[in-house]
CHARMM internal coordinates of N, CA and C (Angstrom, degrees):
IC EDIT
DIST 1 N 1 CA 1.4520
DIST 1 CA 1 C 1.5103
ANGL 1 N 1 CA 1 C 109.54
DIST 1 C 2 N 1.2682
ANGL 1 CA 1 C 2 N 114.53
DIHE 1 N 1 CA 1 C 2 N 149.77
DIST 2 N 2 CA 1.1701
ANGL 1 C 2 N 2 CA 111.75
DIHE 1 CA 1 C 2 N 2 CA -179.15
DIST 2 CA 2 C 1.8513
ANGL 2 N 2 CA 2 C 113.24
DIHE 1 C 2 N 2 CA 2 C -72.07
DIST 2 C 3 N 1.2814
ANGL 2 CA 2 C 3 N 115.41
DIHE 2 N 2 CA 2 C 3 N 153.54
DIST 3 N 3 CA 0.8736
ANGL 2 C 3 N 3 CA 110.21
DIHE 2 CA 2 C 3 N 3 CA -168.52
DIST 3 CA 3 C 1.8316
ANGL 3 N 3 CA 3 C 127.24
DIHE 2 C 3 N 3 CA 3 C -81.92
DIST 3 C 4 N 1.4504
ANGL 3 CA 3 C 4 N 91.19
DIHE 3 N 3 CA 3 C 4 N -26.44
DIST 4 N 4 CA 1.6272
ANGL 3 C 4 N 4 CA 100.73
DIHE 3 CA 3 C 4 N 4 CA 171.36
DIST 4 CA 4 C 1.2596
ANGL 4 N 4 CA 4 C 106.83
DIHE 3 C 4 N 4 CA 4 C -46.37
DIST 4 C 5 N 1.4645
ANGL 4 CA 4 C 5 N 111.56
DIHE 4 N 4 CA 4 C 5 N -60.83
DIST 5 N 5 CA 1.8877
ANGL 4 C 5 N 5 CA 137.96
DIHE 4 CA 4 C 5 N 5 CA -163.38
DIST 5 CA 5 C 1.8220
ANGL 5 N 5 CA 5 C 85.30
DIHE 4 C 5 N 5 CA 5 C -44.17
DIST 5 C 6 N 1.2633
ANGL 5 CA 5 C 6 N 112.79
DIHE 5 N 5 CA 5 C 6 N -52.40
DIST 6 N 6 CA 1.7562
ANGL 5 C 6 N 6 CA 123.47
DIHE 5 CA 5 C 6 N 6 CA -131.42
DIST 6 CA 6 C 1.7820
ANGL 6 N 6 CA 6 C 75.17
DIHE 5 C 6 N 6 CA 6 C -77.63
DIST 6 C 7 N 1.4895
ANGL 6 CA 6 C 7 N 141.33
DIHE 6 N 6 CA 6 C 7 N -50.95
DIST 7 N 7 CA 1.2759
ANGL 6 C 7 N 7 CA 141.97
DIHE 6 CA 6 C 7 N 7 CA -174.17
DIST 7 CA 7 C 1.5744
ANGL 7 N 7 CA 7 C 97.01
DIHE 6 C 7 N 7 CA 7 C -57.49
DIST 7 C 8 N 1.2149
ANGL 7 CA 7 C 8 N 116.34
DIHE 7 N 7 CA 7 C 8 N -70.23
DIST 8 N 8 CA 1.3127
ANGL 7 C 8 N 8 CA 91.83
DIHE 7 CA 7 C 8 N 8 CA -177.66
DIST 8 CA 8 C 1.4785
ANGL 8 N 8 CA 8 C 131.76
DIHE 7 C 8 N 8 CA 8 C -65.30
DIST 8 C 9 N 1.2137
ANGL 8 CA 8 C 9 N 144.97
DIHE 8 N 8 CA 8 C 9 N -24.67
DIST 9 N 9 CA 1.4119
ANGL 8 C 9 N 9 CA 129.69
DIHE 8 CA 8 C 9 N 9 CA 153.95
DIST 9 CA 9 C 1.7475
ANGL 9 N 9 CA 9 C 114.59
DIHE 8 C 9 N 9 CA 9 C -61.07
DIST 9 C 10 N 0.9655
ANGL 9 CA 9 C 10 N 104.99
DIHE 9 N 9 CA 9 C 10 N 13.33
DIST 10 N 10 CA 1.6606
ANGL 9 C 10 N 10 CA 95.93
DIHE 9 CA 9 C 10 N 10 CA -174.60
DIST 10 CA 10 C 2.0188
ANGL 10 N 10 CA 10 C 94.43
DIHE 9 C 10 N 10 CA 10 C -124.62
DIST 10 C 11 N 1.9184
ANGL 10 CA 10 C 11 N 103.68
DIHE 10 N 10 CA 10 C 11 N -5.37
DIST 11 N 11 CA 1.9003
ANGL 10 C 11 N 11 CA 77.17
DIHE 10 CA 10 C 11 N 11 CA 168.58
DIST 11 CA 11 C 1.4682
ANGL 11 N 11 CA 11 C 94.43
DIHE 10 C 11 N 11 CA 11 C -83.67
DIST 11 C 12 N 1.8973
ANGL 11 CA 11 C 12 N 77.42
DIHE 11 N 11 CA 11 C 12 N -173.85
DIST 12 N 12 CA 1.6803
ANGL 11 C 12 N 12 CA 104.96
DIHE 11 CA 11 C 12 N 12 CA -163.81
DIST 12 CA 12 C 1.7948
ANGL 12 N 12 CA 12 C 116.59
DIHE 11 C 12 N 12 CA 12 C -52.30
DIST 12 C 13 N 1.3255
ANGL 12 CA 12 C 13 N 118.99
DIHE 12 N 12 CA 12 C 13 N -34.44
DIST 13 N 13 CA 1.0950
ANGL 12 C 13 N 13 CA 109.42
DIHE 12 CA 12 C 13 N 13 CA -163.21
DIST 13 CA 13 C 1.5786
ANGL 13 N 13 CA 13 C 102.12
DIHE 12 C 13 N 13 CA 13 C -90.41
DIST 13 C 14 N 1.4535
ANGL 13 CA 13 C 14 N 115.17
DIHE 13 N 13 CA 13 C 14 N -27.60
DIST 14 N 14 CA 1.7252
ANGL 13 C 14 N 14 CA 102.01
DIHE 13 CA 13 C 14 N 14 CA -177.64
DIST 14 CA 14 C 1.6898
ANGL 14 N 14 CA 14 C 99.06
DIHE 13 C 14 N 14 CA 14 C -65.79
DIST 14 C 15 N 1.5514
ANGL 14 CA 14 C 15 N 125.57
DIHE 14 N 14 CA 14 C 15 N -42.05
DIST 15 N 15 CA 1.2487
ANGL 14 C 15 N 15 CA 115.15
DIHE 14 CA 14 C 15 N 15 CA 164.58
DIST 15 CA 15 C 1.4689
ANGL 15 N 15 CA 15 C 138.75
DIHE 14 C 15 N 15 CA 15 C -30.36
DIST 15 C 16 N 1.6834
ANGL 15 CA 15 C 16 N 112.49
DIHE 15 N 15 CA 15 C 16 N -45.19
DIST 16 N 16 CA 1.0659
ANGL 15 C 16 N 16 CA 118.16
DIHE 15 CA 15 C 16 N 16 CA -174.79
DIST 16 CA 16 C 1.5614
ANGL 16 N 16 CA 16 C 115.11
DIHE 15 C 16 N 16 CA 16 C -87.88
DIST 16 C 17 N 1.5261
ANGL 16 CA 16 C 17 N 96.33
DIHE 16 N 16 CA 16 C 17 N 9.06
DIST 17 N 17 CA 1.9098
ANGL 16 C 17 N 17 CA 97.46
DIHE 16 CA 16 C 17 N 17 CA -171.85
DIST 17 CA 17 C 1.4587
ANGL 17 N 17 CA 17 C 110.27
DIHE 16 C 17 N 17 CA 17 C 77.29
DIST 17 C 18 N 1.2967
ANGL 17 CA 17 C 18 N 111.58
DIHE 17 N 17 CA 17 C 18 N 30.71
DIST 18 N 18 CA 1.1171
ANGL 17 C 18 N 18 CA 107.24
DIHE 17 CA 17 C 18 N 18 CA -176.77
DIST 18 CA 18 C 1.9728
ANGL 18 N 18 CA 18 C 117.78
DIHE 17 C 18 N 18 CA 18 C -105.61
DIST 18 C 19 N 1.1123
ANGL 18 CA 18 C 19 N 112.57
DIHE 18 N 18 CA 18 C 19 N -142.45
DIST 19 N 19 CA 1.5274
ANGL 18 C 19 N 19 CA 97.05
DIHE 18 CA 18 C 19 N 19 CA 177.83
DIST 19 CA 19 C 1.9337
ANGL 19 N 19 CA 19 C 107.88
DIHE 18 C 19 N 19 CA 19 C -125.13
DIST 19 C 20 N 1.2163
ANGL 19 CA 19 C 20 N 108.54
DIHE 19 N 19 CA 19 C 20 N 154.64
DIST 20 N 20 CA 1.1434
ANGL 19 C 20 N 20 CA 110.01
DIHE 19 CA 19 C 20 N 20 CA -164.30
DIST 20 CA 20 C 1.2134
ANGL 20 N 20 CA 20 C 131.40
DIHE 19 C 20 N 20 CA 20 C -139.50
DIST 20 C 21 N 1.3346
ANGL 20 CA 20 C 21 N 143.12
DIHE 20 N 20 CA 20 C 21 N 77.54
DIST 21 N 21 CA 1.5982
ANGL 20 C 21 N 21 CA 163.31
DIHE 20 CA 20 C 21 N 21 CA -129.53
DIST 21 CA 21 C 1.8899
ANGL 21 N 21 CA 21 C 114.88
DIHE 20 C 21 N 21 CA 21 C -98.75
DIST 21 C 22 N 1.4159
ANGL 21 CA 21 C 22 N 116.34
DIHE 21 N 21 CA 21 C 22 N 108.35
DIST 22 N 22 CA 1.3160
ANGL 21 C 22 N 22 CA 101.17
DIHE 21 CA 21 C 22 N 22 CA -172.06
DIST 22 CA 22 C 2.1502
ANGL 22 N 22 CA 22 C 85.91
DIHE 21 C 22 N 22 CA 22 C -146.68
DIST 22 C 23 N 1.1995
ANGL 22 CA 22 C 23 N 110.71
DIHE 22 N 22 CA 22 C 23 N 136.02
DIST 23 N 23 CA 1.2953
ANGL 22 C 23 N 23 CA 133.30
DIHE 22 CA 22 C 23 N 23 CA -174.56
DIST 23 CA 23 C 1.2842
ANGL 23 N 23 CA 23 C 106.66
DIHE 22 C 23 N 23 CA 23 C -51.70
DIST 23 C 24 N 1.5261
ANGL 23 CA 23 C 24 N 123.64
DIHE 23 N 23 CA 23 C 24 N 133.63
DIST 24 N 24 CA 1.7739
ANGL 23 C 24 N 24 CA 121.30
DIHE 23 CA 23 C 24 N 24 CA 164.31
DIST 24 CA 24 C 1.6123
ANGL 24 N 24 CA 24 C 104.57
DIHE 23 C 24 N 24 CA 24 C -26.24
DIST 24 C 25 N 1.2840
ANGL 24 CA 24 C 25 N 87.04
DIHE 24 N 24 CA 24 C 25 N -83.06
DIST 25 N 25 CA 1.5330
ANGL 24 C 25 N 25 CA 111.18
DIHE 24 CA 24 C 25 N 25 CA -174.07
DIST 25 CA 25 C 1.7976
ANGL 25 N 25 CA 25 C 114.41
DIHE 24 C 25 N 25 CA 25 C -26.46
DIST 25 C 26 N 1.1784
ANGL 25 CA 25 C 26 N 107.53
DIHE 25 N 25 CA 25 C 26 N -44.14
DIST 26 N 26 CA 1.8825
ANGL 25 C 26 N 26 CA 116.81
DIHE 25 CA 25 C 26 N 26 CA 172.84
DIST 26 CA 26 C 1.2857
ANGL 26 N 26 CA 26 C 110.00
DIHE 25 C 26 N 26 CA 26 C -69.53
DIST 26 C 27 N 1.2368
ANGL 26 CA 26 C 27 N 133.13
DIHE 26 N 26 CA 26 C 27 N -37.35
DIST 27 N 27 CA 1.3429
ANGL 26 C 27 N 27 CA 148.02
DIHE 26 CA 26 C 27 N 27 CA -153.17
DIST 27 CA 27 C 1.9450
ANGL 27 N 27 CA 27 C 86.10
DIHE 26 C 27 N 27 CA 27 C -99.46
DIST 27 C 28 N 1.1538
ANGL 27 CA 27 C 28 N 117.02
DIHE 27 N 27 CA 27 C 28 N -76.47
DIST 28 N 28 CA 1.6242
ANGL 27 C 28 N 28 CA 93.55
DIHE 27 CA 27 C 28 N 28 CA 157.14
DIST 28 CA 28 C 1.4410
ANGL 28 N 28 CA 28 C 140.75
DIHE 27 C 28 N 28 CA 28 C -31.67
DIST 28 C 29 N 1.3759
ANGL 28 CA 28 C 29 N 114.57
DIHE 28 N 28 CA 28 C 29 N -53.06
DIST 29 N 29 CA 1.5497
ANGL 28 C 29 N 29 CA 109.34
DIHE 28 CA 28 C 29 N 29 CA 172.54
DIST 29 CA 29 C 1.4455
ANGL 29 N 29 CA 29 C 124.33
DIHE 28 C 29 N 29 CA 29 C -78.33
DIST 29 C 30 N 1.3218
ANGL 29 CA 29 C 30 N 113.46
DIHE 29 N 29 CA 29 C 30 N -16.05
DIST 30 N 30 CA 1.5570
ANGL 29 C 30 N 30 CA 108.12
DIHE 29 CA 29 C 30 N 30 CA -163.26
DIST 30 CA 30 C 1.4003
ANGL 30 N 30 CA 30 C 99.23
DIHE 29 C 30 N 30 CA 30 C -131.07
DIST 30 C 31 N 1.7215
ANGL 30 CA 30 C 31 N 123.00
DIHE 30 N 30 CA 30 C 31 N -15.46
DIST 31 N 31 CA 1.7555
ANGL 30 C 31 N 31 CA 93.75
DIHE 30 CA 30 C 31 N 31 CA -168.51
DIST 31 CA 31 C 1.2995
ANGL 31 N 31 CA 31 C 92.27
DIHE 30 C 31 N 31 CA 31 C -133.68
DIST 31 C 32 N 1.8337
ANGL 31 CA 31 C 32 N 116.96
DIHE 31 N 31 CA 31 C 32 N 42.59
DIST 32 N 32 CA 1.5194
ANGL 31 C 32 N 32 CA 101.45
DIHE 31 CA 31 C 32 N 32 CA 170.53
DIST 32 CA 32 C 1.6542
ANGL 32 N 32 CA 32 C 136.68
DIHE 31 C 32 N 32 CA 32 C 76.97
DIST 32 C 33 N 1.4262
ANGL 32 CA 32 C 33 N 97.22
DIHE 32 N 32 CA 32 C 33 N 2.49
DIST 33 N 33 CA 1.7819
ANGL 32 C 33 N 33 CA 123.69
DIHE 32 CA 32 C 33 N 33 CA 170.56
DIST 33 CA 33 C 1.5473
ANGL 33 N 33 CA 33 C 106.91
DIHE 32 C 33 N 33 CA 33 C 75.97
DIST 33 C 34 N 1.1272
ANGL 33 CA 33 C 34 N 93.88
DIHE 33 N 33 CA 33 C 34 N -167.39
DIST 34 N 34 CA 1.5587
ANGL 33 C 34 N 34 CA 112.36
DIHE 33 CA 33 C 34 N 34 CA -165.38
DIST 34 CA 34 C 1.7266
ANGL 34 N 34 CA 34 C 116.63
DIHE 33 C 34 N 34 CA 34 C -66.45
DIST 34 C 35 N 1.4555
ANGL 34 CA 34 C 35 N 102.79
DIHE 34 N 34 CA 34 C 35 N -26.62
DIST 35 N 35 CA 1.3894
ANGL 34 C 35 N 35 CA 102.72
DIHE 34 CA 34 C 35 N 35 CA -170.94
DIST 35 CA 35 C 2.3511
ANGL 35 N 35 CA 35 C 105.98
DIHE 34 C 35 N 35 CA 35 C -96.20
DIST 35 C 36 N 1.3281
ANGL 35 CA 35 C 36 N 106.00
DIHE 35 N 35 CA 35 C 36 N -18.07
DIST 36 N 36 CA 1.5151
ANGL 35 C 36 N 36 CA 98.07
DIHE 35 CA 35 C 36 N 36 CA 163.74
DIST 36 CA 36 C 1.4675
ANGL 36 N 36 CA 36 C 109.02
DIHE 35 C 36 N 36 CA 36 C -87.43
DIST 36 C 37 N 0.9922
ANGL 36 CA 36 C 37 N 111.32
DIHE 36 N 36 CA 36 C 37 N -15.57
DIST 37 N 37 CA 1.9828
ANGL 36 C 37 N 37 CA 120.53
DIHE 36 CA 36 C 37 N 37 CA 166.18
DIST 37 CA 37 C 1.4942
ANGL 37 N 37 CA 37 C 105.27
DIHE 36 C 37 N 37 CA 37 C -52.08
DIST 37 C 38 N 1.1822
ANGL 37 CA 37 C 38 N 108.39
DIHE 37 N 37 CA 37 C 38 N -61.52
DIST 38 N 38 CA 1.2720
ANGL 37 C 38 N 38 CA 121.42
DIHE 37 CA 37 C 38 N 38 CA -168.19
DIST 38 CA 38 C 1.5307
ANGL 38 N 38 CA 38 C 111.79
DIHE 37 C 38 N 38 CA 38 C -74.16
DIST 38 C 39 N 1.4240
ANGL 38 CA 38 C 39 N 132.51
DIHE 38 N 38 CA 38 C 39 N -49.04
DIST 39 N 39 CA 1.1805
ANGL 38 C 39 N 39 CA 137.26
DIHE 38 CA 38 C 39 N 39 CA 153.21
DIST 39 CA 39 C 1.5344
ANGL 39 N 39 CA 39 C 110.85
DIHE 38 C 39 N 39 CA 39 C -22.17
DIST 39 C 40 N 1.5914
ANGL 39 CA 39 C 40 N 113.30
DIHE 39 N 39 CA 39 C 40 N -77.43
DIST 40 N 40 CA 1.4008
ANGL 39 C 40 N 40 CA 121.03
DIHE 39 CA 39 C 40 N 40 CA -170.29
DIST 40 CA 40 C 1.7701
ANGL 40 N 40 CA 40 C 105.28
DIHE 39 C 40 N 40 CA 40 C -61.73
DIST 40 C 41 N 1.1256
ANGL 40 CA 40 C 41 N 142.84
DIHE 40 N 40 CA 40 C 41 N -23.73
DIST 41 N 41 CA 0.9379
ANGL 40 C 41 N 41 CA 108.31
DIHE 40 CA 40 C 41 N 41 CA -167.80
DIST 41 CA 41 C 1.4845
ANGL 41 N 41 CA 41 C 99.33
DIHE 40 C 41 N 41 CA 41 C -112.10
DIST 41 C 42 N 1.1650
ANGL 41 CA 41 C 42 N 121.25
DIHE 41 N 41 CA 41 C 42 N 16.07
DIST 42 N 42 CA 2.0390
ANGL 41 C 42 N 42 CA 130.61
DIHE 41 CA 41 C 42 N 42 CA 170.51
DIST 42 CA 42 C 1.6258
ANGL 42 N 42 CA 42 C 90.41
DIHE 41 C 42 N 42 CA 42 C -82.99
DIST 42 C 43 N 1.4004
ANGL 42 CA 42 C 43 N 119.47
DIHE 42 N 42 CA 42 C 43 N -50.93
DIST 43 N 43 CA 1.3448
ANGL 42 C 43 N 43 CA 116.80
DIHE 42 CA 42 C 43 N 43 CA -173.70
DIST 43 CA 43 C 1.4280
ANGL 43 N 43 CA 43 C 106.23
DIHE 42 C 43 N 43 CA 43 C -61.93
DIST 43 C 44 N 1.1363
ANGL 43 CA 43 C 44 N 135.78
DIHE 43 N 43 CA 43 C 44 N -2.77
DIST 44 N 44 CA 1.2523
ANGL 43 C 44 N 44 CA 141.01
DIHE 43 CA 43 C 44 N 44 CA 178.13
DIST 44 CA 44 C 1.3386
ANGL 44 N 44 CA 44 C 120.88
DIHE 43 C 44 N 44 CA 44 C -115.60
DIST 44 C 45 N 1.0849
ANGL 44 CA 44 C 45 N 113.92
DIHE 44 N 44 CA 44 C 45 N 1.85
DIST 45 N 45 CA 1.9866
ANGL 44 C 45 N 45 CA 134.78
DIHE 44 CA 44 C 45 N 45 CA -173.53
DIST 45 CA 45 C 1.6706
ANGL 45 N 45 CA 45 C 105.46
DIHE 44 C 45 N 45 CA 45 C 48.39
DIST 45 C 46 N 1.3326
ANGL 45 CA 45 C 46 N 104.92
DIHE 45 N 45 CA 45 C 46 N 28.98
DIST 46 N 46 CA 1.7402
ANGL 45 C 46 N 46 CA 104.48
DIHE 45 CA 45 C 46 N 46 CA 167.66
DIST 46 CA 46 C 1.4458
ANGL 46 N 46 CA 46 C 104.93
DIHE 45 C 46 N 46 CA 46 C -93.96
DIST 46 C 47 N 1.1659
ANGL 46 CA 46 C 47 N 104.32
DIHE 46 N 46 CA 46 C 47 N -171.90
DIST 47 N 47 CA 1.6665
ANGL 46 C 47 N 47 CA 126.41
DIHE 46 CA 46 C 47 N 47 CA -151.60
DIST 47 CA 47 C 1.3738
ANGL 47 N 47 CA 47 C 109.11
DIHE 46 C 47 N 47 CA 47 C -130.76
DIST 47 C 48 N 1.2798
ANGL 47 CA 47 C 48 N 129.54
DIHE 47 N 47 CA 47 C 48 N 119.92
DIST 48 N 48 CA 1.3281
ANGL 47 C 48 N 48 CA 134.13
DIHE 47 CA 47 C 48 N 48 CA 177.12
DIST 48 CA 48 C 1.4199
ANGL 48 N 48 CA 48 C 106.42
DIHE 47 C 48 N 48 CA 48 C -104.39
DIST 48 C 49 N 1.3297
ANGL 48 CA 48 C 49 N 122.27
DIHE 48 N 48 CA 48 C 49 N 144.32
DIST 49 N 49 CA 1.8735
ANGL 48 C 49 N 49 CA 111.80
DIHE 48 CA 48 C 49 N 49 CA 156.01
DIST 49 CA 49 C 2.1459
ANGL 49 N 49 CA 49 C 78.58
DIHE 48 C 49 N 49 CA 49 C -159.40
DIST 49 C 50 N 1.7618
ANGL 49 CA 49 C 50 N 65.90
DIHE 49 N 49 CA 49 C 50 N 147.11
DIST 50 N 50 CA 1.6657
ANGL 49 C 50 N 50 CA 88.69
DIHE 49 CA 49 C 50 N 50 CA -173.85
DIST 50 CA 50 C 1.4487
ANGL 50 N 50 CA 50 C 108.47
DIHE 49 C 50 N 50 CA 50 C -111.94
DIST 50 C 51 N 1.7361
ANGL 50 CA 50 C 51 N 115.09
DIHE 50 N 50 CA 50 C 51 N 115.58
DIST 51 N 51 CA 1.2540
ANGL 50 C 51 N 51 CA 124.02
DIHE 50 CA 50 C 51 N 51 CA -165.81
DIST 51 CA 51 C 1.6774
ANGL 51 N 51 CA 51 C 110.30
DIHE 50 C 51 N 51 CA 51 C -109.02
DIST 51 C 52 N 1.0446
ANGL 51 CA 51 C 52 N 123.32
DIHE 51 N 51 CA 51 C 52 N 121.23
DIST 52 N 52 CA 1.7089
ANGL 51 C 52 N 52 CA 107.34
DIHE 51 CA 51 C 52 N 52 CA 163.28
DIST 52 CA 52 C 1.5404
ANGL 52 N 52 CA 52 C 99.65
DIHE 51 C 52 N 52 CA 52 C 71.80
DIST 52 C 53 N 1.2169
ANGL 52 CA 52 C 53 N 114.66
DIHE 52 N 52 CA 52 C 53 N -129.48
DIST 53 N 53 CA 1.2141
ANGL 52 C 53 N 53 CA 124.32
DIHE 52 CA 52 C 53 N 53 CA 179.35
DIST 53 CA 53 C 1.7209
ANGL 53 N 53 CA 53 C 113.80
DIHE 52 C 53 N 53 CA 53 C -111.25
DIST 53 C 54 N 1.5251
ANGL 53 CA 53 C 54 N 104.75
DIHE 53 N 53 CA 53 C 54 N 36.10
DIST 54 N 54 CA 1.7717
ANGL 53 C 54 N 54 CA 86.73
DIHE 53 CA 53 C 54 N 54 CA -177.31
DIST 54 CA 54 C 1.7820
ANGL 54 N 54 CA 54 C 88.43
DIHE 53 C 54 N 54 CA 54 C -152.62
DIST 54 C 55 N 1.2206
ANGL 54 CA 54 C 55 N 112.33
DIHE 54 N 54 CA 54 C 55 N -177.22
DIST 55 N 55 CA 1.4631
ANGL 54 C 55 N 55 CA 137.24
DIHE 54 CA 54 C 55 N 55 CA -170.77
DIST 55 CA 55 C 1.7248
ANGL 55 N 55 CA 55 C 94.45
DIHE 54 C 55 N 55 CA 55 C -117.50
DIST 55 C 56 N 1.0935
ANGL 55 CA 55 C 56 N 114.77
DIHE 55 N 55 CA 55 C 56 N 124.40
DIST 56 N 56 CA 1.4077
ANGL 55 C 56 N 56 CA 116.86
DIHE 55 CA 55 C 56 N 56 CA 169.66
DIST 56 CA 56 C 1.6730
ANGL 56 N 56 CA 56 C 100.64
DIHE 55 C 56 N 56 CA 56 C -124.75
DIST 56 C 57 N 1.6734
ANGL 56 CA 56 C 57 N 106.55
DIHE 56 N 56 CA 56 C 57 N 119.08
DIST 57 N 57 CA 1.6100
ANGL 56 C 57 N 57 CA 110.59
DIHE 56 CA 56 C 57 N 57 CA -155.62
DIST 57 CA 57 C 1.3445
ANGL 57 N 57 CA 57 C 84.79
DIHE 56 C 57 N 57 CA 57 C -117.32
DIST 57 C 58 N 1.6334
ANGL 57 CA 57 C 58 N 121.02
DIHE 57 N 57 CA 57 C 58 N 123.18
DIST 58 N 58 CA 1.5236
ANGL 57 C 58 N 58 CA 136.52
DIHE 57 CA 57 C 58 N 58 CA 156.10
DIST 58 CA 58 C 1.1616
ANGL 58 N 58 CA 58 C 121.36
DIHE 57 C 58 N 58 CA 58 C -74.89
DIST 58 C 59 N 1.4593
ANGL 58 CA 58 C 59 N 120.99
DIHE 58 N 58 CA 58 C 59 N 92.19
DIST 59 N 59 CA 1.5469
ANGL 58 C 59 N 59 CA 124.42
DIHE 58 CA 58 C 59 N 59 CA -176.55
DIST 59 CA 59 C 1.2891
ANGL 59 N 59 CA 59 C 102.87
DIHE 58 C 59 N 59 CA 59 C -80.24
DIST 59 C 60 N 1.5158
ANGL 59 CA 59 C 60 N 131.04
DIHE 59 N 59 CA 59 C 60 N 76.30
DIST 60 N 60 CA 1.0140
ANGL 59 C 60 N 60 CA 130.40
DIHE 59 CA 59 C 60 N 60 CA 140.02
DIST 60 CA 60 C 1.7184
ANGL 60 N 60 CA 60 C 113.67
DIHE 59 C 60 N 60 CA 60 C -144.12
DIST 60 C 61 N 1.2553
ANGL 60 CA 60 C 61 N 119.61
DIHE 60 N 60 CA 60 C 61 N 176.38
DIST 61 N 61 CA 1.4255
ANGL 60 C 61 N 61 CA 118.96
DIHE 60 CA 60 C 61 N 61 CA -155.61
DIST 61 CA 61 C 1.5606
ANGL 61 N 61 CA 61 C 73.72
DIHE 60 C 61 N 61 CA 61 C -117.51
DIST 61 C 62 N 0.9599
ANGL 61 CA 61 C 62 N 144.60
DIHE 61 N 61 CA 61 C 62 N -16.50
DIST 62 N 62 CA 2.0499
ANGL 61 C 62 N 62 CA 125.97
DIHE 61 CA 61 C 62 N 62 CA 163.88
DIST 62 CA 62 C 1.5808
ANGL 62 N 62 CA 62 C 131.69
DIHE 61 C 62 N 62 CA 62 C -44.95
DIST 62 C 63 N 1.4455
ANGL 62 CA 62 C 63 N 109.38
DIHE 62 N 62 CA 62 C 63 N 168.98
DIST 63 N 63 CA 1.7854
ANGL 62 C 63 N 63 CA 84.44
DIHE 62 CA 62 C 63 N 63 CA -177.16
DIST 63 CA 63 C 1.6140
ANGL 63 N 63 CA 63 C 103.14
DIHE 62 C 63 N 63 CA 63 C -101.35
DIST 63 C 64 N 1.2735
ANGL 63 CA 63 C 64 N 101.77
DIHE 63 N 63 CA 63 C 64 N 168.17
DIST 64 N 64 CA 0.9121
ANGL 63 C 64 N 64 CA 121.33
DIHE 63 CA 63 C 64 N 64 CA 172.25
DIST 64 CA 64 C 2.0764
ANGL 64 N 64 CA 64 C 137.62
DIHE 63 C 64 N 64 CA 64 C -86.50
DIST 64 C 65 N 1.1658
ANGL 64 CA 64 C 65 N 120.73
DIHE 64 N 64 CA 64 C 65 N 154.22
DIST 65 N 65 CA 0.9766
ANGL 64 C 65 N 65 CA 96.76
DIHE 64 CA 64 C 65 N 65 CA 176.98
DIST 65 CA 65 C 1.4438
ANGL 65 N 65 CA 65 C 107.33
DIHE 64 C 65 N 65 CA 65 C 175.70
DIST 65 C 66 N 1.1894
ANGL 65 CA 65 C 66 N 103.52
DIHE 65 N 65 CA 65 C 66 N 102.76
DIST 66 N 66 CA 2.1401
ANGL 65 C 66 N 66 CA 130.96
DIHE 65 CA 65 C 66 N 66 CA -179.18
DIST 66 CA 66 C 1.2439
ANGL 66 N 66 CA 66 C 101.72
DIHE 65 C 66 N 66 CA 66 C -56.87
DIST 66 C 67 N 1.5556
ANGL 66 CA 66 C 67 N 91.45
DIHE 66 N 66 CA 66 C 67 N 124.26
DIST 67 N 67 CA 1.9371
ANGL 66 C 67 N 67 CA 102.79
DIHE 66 CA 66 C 67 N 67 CA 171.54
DIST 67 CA 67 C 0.9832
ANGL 67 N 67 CA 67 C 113.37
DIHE 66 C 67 N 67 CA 67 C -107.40
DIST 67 C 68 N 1.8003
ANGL 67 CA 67 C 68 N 132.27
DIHE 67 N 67 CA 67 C 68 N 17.75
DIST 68 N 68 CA 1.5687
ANGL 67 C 68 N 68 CA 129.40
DIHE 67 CA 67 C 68 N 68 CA 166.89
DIST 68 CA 68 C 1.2472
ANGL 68 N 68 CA 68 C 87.38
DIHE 67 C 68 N 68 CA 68 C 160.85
END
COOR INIT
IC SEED 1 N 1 CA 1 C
IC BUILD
């Protein structure tokens, strides 16, 4: 795994199941783009959705579900 990716699932808040915010643009330069983004965090039963200009990653394996 790349190693950027591997730092960010290993800070505190993807740990705690919490939520986790990192820029298109970063996620392009440093963790291998949108599609090993997406890989690593299916292998992890988290949740990606791509807003604006950033990745907002749900470290938890629960479902999901948008109220507007």
């Amino acid at each position: 795994m790349n190693a950027w990716l591997n730092q960010m699932f290993a800070a505190g808040q993807a740990s705690k199941g919490g939520l986790v915010r990192r820029s298109i643009k970063s996620v392009r330069k440093y963790g291998g783009g949108e599609e090993t983004l997406v890989a690593e965090a299916k292998s992890r039963d988290f949740h990606v959705v791509k807003t604006g200009k950033q990745y907002l990653v749900m470290c938890h394996p629960g479902r999901q579900k948008i109220l507007c």
